[in-house]
N, C-alpha and C positions, 0 to 999 in steps of 0.2 A: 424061891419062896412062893408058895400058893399065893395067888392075885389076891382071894378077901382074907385070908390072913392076915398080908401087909396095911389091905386098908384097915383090918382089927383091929391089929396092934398102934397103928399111927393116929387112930381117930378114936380111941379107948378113952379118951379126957375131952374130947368135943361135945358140947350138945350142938350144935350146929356145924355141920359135916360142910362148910363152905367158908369163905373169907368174910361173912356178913356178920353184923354184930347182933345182938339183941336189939336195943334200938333202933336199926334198922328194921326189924322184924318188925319188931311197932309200928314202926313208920310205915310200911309196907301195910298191914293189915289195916291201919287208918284209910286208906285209901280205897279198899274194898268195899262194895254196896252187896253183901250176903246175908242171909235169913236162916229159919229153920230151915227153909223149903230147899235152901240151894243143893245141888251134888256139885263134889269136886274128885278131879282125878290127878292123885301124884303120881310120876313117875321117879324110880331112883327116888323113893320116901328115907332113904337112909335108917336115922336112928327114930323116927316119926316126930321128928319137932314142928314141921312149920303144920303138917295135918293134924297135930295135937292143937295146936293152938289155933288153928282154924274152927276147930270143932269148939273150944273153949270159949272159945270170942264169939261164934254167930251159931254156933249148935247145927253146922251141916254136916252133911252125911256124904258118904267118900268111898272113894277105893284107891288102897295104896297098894303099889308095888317093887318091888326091891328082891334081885337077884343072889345077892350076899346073905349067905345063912348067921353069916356074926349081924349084921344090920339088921337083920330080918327079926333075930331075938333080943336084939337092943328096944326093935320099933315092936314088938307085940308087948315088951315088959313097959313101954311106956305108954300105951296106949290103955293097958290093963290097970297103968297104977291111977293115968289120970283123965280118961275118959270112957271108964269100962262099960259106959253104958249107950255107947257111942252105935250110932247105925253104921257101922264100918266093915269096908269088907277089907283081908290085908292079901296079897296073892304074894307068895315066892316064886318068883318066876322072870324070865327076860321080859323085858318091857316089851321089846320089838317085835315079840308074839305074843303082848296082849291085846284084843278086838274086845270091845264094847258091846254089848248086846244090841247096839244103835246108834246109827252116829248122829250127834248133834245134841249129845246130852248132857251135857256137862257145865253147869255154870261158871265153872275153873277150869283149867285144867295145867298141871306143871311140871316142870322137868329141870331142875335147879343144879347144872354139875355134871348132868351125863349125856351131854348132845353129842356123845358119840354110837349112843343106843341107837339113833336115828341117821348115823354118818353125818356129822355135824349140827349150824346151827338153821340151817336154812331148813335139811329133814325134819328136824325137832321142831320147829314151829309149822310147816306141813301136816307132819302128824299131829298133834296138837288142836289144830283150828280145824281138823276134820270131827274131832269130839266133842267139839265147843258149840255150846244153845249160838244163834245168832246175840249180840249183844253181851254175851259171856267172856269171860277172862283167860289169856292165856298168856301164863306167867313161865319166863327160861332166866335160869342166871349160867353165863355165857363169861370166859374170860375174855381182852381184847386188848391190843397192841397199843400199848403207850405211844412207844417209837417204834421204829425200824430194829428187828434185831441180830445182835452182829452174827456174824457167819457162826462163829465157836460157837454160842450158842445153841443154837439150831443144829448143830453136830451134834452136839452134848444129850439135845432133848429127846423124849421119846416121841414128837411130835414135828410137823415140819413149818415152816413159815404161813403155807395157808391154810393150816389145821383152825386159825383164829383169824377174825377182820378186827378193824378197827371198833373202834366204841361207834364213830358214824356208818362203819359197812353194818357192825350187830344190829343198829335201827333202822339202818335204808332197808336191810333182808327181810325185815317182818311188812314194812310201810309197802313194797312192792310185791307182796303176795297179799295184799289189800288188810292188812291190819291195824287200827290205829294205835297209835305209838301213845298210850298215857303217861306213862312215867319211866325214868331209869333211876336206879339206887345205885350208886358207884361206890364201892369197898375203899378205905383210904388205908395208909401204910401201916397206921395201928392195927387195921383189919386181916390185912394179910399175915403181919408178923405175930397177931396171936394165933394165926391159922397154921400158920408153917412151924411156928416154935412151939409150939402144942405135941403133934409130930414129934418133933426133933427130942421134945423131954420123953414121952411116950416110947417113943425109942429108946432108951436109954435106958429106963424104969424096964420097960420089960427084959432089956438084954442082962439087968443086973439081979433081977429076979427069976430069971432062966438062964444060967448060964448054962447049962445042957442041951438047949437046944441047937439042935444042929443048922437049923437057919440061921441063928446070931449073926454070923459073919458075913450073912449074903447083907442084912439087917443093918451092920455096922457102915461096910460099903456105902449101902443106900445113903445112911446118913450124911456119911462125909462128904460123897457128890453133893448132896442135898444143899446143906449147907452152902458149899461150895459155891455152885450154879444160886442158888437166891440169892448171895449175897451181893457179889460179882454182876449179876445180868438181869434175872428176873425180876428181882423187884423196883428196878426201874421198867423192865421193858411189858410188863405182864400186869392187865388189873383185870377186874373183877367185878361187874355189874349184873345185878336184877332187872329185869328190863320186862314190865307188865302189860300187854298188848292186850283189845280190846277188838272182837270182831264184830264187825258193823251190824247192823239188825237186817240190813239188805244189802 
């Protein structure tokens, strides 16, 4: 199956294309100090929730972008229904060949879910803090290692052991590329299991709504691994943190 097909179909019942709640969402934008004046830049904007509500909450003006043509007309039908009047720009395109007209402009800037655009989490906040005003924000949500995890696992996954650090390695990385570390939002088990079971229903509405389609059964597959491996490993071994970094004014 096509790569953003599956994220289409899987993420078809998400507004937030991550393990984070709404309330954390909340929680999260409390914490911001943003104005008309600010610009922010997402990376991987998904279906345009947290730029929607960025724009809704402090009225900035942004540039999102997102590689996925299913995302890409998720995030322009929501930005059209509830910020049409928004100074935004929306680019389809890879992230890791977008340049800024200038670096150091950006009073945000985020990447929430896809620090692999940048080969991990260390790239991703590299790139990132080179787009960021001095004193501006630069926000990644990052999975990271509960425990240790068992070998099967790490067979099983499409990623390997040090694909993620710990929740302390996700904060030392940013802290020693001189960032300071304001806050982390940590996803709890409700958070994950409406993430993943979301998915898992999604799957299943579409396979019963399509049964023609000739993917189904790559689709079906997926699921039962799916299931499988979370129930079994990942969701002890696997969480889910927001982690908002702030670079210094010097």
């Amino acid at each position: 199956m096509e790569r953003w097909k599956y994220y289409d179909i899987t993420h078809r019942n998400h507004i937030v294309c991550n393990p984070t709640s709404q309330a954390k969402y909340d929680q999260l934008l409390g914490l911001l100090h943003l104005s008309e004046a600010s610009q922010v830049l997402e990376i991987a904007t998904g279906k345009g929730e947290l730029m929607t509500q960025l724009i809704e909450r402090f009225g900035v003006s942004g540039v999102a972008v997102d590689l996925s043509p299913y995302h890409s007309r998720d995030a322009r039908a929501t930005f059209a229904a509830r910020v049409p009047a928004a100074n935004l720009t929306f680019l389809e395109m890879d992230g890791a060949a977008y340049q800024p007209e200038k670096p150091d402009s950006f009073d945000l800037t985020a990447c929430l879910g896809a620090s692999w655009i940048y080969d991990g989490h260390q790239g991703t906040l590299q790139a990132l803090m080179g787009w960021t005003k001095p004193g501006g924000y630069v926000l990644v949500g990052e999975p990271y290692w509960i425990q240790e995890p068992p070998a099967k696992f790490i067979e099983k996954a499409d990623y390997d052991r040090d694909t993620f650090g710990t929740h302390l390695e996700n904060c030392k990385t940013g802290r020693d590329l001189g960032l300071m570390l304001r806050y982390t939002l940590v996803s709890n088990y409700d958070e994950w299991d409406m993430y993943v079971g979301l998915g898992w229903d999604a799957a299943y509405q579409y396979a019963q709504e399509n049964p023609d389609d000739p993917d189904i059964p790559e689709l079906l597959r997926w699921l039962e691994n799916s299931q499988r491996d979370y129930l079994r490993w990942q969701r002890d071994c696997l969480g889910w943190a927001i982690y908002l970094f702030q670079k210094p004014l010097a």
